[in-house]
C-alpha positions in Angstrom: 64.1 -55.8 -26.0 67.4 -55.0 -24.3 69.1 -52.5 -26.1 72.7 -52.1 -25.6 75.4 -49.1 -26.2 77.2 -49.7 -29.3 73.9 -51.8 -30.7 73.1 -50.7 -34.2 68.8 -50.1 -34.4 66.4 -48.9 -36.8 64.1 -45.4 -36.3 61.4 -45.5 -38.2 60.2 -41.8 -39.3 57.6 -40.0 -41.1 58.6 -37.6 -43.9 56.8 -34.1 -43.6 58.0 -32.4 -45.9 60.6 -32.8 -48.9 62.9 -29.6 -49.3 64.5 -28.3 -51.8 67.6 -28.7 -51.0 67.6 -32.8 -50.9 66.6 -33.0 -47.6 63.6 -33.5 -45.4 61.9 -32.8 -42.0 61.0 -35.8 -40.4 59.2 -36.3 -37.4 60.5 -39.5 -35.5 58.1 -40.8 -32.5 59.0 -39.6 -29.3 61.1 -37.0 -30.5 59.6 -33.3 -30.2 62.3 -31.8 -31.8 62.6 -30.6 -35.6 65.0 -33.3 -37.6 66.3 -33.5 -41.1 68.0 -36.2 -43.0 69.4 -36.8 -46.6 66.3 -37.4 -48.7 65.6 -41.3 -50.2 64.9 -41.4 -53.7 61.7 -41.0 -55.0 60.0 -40.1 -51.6 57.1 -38.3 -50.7 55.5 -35.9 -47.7 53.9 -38.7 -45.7 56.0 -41.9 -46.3 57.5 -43.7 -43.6 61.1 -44.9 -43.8 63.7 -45.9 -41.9 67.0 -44.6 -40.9 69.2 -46.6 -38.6 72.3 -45.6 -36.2 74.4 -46.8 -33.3 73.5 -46.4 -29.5 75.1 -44.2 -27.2 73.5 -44.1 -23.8 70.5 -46.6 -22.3 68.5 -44.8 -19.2 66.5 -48.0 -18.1 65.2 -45.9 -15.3 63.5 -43.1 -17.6 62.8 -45.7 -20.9 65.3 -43.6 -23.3 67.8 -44.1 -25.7 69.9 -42.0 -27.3 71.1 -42.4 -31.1 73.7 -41.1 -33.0 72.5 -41.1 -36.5 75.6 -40.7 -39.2 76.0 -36.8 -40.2 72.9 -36.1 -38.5 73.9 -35.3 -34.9 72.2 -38.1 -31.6 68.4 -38.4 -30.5 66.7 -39.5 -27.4 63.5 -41.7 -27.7 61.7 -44.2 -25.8 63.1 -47.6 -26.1 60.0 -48.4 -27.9 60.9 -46.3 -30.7 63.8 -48.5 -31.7 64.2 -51.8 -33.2 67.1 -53.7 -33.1 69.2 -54.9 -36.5 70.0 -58.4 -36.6 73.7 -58.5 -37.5 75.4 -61.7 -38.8 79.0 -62.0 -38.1 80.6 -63.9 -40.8 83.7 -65.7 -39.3 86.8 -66.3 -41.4 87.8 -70.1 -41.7 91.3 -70.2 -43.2 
């Protein structure tokens, strides 16, 4: 999959653990760092969902990709990690 900067893609995580606050850790593959997000409704410790954001850098060399995920700060993961959203462009006929 060629993944380009400004691209919008999919992360799919695992919730560990829903806070109290209305968040909850996540752990997103290839990630080894701690990571919250806004909790969906109705989820649980163990559910998989997915959060998407826009790319900001492509090493090729190493496999990586860094995402900036909307009031959530960036993360690097493999290439695999990602999947890419299918966007239509709707054009305007006047």
């Amino acid at each position: 999959m060629a993944v380009k900067i400004g691209d919008e893609v999919t992360l799919t995580v695992t919730i560990l653990k829903v806070l109290d606050n209305g968040m909850s850790s996540v752990s997103i593959p290839s990630y080894l760092f701690p990571f919250s997000i806004d909790t969906p409704k109705r989820t649980r410790a163990g559910q998989k969902v997915e959060i998407t954001g826009f790319v900001t850098r492509v090493d090729d060399e190493d496999g990586k990709v860094t995402v900036r995920i909307e009031g959530h700060g960036l993360v690097t993961v493999d290439i695999e990690a990602v999947s890419r959203e299918q966007t239509t462009k709707v054009l305007n006929r006047s």
